[in-house]
C-alpha positions in Angstrom: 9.0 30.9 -24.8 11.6 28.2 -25.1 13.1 29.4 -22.1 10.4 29.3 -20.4 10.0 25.6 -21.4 13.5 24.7 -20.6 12.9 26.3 -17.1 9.6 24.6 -16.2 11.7 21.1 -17.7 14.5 21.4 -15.6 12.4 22.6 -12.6 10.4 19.2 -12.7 13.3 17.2 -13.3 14.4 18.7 -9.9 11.6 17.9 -8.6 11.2 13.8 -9.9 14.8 13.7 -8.4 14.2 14.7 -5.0 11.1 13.0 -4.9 12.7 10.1 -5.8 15.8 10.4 -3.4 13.8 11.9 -0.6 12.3 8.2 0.8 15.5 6.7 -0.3 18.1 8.4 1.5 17.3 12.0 3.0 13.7 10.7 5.4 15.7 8.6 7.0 19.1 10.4 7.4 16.7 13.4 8.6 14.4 11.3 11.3 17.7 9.6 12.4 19.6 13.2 13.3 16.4 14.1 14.6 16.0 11.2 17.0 19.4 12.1 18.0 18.3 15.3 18.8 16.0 15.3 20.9 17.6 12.6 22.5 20.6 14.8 23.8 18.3 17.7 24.3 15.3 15.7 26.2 17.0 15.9 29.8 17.3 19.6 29.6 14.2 20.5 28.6 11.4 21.5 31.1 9.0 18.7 31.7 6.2 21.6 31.0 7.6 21.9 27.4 8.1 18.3 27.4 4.7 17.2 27.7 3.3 20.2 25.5 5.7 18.3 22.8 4.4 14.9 24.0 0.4 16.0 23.5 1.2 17.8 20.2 2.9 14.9 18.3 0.2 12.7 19.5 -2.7 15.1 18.2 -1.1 15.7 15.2 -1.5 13.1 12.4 1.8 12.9 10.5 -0.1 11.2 7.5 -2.4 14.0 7.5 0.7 16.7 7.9 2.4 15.3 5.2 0.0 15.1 2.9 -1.6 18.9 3.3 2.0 19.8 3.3 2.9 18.2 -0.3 -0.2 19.1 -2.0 0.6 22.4 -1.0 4.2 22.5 -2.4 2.2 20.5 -5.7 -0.1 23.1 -5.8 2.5 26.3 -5.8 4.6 24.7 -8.4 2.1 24.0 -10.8 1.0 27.7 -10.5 4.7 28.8 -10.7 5.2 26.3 -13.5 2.0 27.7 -15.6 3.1 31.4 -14.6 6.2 30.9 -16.0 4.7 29.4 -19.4 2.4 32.3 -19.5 -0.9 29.9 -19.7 -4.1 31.9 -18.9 -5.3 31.3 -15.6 -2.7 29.5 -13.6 -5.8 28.4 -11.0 -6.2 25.5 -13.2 -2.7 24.0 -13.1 -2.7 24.2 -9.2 -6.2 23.0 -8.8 -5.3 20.0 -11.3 -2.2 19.5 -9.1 -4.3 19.3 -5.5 -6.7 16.6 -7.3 -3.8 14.9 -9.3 -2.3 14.4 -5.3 -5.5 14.1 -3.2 -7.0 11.1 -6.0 -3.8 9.0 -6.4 -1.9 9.7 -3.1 -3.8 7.6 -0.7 -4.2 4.7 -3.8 -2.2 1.6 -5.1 -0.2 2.5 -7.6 -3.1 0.5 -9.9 -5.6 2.9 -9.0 -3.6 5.9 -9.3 -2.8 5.3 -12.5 -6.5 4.5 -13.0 -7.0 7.8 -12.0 -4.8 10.2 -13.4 -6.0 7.8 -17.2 -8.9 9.2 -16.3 -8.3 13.0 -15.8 -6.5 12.8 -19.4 -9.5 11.3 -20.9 -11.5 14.2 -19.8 -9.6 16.2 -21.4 -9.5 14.3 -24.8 -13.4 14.1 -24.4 -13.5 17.5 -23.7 -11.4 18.6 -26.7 -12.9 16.0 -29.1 -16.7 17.0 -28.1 -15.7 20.4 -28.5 -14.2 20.4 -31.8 -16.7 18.7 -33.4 -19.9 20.3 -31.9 -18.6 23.8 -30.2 -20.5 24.6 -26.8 -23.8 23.6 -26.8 -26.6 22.3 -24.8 -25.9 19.1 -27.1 -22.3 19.1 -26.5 -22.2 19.1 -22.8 -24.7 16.5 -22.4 -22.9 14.0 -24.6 -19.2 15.2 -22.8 -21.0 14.0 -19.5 -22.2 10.6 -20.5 -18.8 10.2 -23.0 -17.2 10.7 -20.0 -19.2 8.8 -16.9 -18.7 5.7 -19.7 -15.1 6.4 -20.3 -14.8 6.0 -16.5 -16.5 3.0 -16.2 -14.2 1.5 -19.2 -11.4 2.2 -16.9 -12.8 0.5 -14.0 -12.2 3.7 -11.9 -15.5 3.1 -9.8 -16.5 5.6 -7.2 -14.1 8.0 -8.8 -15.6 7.5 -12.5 -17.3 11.4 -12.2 -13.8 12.3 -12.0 -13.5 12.4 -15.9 -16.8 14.5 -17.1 -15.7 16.8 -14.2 -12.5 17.6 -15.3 -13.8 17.8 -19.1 -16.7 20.4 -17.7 -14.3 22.0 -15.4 -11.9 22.7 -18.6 -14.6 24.3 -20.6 -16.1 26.7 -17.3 -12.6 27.9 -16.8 -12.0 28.9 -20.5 -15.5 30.2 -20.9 -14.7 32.7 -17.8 -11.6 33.4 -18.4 -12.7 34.2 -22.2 -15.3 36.3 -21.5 -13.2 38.5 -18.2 -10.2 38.6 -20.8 -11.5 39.5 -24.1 -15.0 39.8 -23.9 -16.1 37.0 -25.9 -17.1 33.5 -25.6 -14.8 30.9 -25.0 -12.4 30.6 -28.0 -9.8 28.0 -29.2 -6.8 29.3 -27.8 -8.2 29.6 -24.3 -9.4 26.0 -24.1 -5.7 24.7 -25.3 -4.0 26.6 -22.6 -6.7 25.2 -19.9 -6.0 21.8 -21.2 -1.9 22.4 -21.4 -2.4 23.9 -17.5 -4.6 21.2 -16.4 -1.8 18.3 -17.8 0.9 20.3 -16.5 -0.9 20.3 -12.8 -1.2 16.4 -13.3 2.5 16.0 -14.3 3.6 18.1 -10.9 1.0 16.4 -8.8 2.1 12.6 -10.2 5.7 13.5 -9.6 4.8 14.5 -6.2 2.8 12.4 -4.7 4.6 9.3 -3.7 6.0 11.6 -0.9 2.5 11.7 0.3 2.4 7.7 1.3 5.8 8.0 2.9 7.1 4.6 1.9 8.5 3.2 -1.1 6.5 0.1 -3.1 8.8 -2.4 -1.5 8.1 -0.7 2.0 4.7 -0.8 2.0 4.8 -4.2 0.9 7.0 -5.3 3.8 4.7 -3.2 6.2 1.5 -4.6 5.0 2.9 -7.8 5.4 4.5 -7.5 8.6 1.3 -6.1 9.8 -0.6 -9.0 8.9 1.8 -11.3 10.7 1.7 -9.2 13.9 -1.9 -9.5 13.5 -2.1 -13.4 13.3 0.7 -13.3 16.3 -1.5 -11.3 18.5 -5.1 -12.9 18.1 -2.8 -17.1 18.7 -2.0 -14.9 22.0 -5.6 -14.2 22.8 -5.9 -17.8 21.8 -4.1 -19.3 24.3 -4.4 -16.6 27.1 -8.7 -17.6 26.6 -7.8 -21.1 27.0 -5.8 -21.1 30.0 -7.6 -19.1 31.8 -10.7 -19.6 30.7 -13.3 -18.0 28.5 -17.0 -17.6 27.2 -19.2 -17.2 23.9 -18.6 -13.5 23.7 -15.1 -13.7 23.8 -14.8 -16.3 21.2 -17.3 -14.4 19.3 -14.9 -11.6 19.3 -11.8 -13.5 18.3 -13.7 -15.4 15.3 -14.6 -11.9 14.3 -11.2 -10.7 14.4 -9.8 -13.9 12.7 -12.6 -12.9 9.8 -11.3 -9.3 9.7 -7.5 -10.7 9.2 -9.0 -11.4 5.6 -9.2 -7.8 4.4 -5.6 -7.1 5.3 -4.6 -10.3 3.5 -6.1 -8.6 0.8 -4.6 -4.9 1.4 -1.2 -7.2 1.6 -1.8 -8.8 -1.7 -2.4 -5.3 -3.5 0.7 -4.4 -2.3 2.8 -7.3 -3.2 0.8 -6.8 -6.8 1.5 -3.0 -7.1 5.6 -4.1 -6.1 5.6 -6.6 -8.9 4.1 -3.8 -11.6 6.5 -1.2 -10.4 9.2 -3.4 -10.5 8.7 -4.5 -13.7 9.6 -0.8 -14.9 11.9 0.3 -11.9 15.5 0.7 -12.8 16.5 -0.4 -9.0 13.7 -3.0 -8.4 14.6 -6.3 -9.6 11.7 -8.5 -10.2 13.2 -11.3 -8.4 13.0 -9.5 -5.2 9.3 -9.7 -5.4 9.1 -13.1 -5.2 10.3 -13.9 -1.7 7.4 -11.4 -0.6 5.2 -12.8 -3.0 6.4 -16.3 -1.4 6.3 -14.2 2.3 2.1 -13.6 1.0 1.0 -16.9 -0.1 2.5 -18.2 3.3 0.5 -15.4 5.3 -2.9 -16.7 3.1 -2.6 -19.8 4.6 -2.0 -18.4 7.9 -4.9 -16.5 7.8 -6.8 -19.7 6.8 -5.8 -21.7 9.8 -5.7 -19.6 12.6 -9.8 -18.8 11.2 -10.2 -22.6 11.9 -8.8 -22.5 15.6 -10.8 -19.2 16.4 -13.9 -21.3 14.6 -13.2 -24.3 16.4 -12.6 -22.4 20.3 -16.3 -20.9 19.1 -18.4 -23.8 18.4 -16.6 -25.4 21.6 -19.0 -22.7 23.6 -21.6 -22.1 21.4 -22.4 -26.1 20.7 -25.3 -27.7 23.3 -22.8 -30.5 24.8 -19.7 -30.0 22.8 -16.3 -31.0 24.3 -14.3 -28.6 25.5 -11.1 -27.3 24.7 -8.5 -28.5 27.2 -6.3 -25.6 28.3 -3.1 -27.4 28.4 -3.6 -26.6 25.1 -3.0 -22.7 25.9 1.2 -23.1 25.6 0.7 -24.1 22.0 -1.1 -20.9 21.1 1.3 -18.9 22.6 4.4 -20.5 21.1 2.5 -20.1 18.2 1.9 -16.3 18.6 5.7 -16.0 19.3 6.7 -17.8 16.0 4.2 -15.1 14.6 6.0 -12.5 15.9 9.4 -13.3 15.1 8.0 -13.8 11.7 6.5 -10.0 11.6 10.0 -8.8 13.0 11.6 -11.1 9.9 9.2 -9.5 7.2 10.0 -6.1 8.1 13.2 -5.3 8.1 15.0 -5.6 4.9 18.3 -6.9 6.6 17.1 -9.7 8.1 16.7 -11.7 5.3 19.5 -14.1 6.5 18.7 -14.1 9.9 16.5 -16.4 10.5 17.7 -18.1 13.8 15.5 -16.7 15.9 12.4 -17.9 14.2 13.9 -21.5 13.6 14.5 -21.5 17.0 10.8 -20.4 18.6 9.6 -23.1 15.5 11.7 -26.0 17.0 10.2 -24.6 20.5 7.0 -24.7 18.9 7.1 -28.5 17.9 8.6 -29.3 21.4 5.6 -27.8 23.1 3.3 -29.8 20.7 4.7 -32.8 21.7 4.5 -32.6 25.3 0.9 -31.4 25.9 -0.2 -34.4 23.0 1.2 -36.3 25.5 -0.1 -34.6 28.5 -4.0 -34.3 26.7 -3.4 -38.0 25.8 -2.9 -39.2 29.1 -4.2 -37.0 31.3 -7.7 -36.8 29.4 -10.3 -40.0 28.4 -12.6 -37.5 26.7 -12.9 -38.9 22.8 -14.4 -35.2 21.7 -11.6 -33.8 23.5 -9.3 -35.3 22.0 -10.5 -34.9 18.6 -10.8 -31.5 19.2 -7.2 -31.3 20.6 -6.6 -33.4 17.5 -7.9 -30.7 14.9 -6.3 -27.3 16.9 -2.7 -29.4 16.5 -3.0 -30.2 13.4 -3.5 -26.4 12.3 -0.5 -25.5 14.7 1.5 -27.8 12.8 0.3 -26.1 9.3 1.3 -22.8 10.7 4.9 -24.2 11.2 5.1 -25.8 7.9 3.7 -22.2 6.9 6.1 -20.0 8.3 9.0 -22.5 7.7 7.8 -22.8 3.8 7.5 -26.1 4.0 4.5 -27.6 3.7 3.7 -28.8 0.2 0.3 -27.0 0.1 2.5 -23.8 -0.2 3.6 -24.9 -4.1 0.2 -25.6 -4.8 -1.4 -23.2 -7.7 1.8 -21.3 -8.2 1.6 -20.1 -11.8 5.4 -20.5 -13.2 6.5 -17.2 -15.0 6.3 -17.7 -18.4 7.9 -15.9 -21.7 7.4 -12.1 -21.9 8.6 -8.9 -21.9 11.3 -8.8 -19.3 11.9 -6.0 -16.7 13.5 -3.2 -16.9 16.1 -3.8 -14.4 16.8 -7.2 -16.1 17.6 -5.9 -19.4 19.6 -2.8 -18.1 22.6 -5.4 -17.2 22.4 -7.1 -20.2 22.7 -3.8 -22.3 25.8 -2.5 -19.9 27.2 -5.9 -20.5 27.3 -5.3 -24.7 28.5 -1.4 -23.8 31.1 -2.8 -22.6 32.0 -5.8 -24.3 31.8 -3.5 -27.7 34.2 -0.8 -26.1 36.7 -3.6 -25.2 36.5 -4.9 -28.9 37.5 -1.3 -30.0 
């Protein structure tokens, strides 16, 4: 038997290790070779087989791929894993696996946590209830509501029914299994190796199913926020497009909508910046201060969100007011500068690398201001209109928040900023301190 153990231990090891060097280092090594390839063998394939390729990697979702093919793999080595311990009824480990992926895959790492807290507190309810009141009508009844509240208590919502189901689905299993295997009720043995099969499929399926997101914490940070940007970038360029060459109440119905829907992915954004910091707080390669430039990169995007709302709002009422001035389209060039600032912003956020490079968007800011000043001066002489100018007035002024936004200049942007205060520190922040004594005692030796 302690083979077995040290066999299933290693095997997961193996498998936390190439789970966690997979994203790293061997995705994109693998799509890079891959690009290559079919680069180089592209020309000399017929253009039948090319579009056949073409049509299949469009149907085919590679979030969707990726996560059937995981649970999969999550489901066989639990079963292997539980085979190999000699636990009765393997089903259990790989069905505790598939839900282990399926509940905390597609989740923050927050809620996946949540989740998988709340598999392992059906099984504690299940093998509390069940010790102290055996299998009855009684017993089942107070293992549902112990575990709908113990769901609640963890704030798990929708998936709350998660915990009396796995502490129901424990004691079904053992009672058939019990009863096929030795002809007798369910009995003390069988519902300890259901519980030790259904941890060991929520081990394999936590271990496996970062792979199913396909990014890392600080990628999907980055690409949540990048995403955001690009969105901000592309509605400014509706913006001005509508303004120059003209535009009605629908359309600026649409584009207030739109600048209203930018607020839920600020807020998919900010639960990945959040999930970043927790992870980096425990991440041996994650320093905390790298958070805070995306935290930073967030809180800059909020107020984005905020003022481009008030342009879309103001383009709206312009239509939808009886008599209301009109927005002058020489403001149009401003938007779009705008929307290009935007977008060298997204590019900025994105990749990693780039940190330092922030020419480009300096530049398309300075371009930015420049266009400001000339069509203030254009709308200023050109137009008599005292609500047009206001209006011009109020869409500048928020063109000249979003510069001191993405520039991270404008004082607003310090505003409510909680300074860290004393706690635990990280992980990664202690490790350097503790090499330091390693070596400073080995020297004194």
């Amino acid at each position: 038997m302690s083979r077995s153990f040290t066999v299933v231990i290693v095997s997961l090891a193996l498998c936390a290790l190439v789970a966690a060097l997979l994203p790293r280092a061997v995705r994109p090594a693998v799509e890079a070779a891959g690009r290559a390839a079919w680069v180089r063998l592209r020309p000399h394939l017929p253009g039948r087989l090319r579009r056949a390729a073409r049509a299949g990697r469009d149907r085919i979702d590679p979030a969707a791929g990726r996560s059937a093919l995981v649970t999969a793999a999550a489901a066989g080595i639990a079963w292997s894993a539980a085979g190999t311990l000699h636990l009765a009824g393997p089903v259990v480990a790989a069905v505790s696996a598939t839900l282990s992926v399926q509940m905390s895959s597609h989740a923050s790492v927050r809620e996946g946590a949540q989740r998988l807290l709340g598999t392992l507190a059906g099984i504690a309810v299940a093998v509390v209830v069940w010790g102290a009141f055996g299998l009855t009508p009684w017993s089942i009844a107070v293992i549902t509501a112990c575990g709908l509240a113990a769901g609640r208590l963890l704030r798990l919502g929708d998936s709350a029914v998660s915990v009396p189901a796995t502490s129901l689905g424990i004691l079904v299993a053992g009672s058939a299994a019990g009863e096929a295997i030795a002809g007798s009720p369910i009995t003390e043995a069988v519902v300890w190796q259901r519980i030790a099969a259904t941890a060991l499929g929520i081990v394999v399926g936590a271990i496996l199913s970062p792979l199913v997101g396909g990014m890392t914490p600080v990628q999907r940070a980055r690409w949540e926020l990048a995403g955001l940007s690009t969105g901000i970038a592309r509605l400014l360029d509706r913006l001005g497009a509508g303004v120059r060459d003209g535009y009605d109440r629908e359309q600026a119905a649409q584009w207030l909508a739109r600048s209203r829907e930018l607020a839920e992915d600020l807020d998919d954004a900010t639960d990945a910046v959040d999930d970043l910091l927790r992870q980096a707080r425990w991440s041996l390669r994650t320093p905390v201060r790298r958070v805070t430039p995306l935290q930073q990169t967030r809180r800059a995007l909020d107020h984005g969100v905020q003022q481009v709302n008030s342009v879309a709002r103001s383009m709206f009422d312009a239509t939808a007011t009886p008599r209301a001035a009109a927005v002058p389209e020489q403001i149009g060039p401003v938007l779009t500068a705008a929307a290009e600032a935007f977008t060298a912003h997204a590019a900025l956020v994105a990749d990693p690398r780039a940190d330092a490079e922030t020419g480009t968007l300096h530049e398309l800011l300075a371009t930015l201001r420049d266009v400001r000043r000339q069509t203030l001066r254009t709308v200023r002489t050109e137009i008599d209109d005292t609500g047009v100018l206001v209006l011009t007035g109020s869409i500048i002024t928020d063109i000249d928040r979003m510069a001191g936004t993405l520039e991270r200049s404008a004082p607003a942007l310090s505003v409510g900023v909680r300074e860290p205060g004393p706690g635990i520190p990280a992980v990664s922040e202690v490790l350097p301190a503790v090499r330091l004594m390693w070596e400073k005692a080995r020297a004194a030796r």
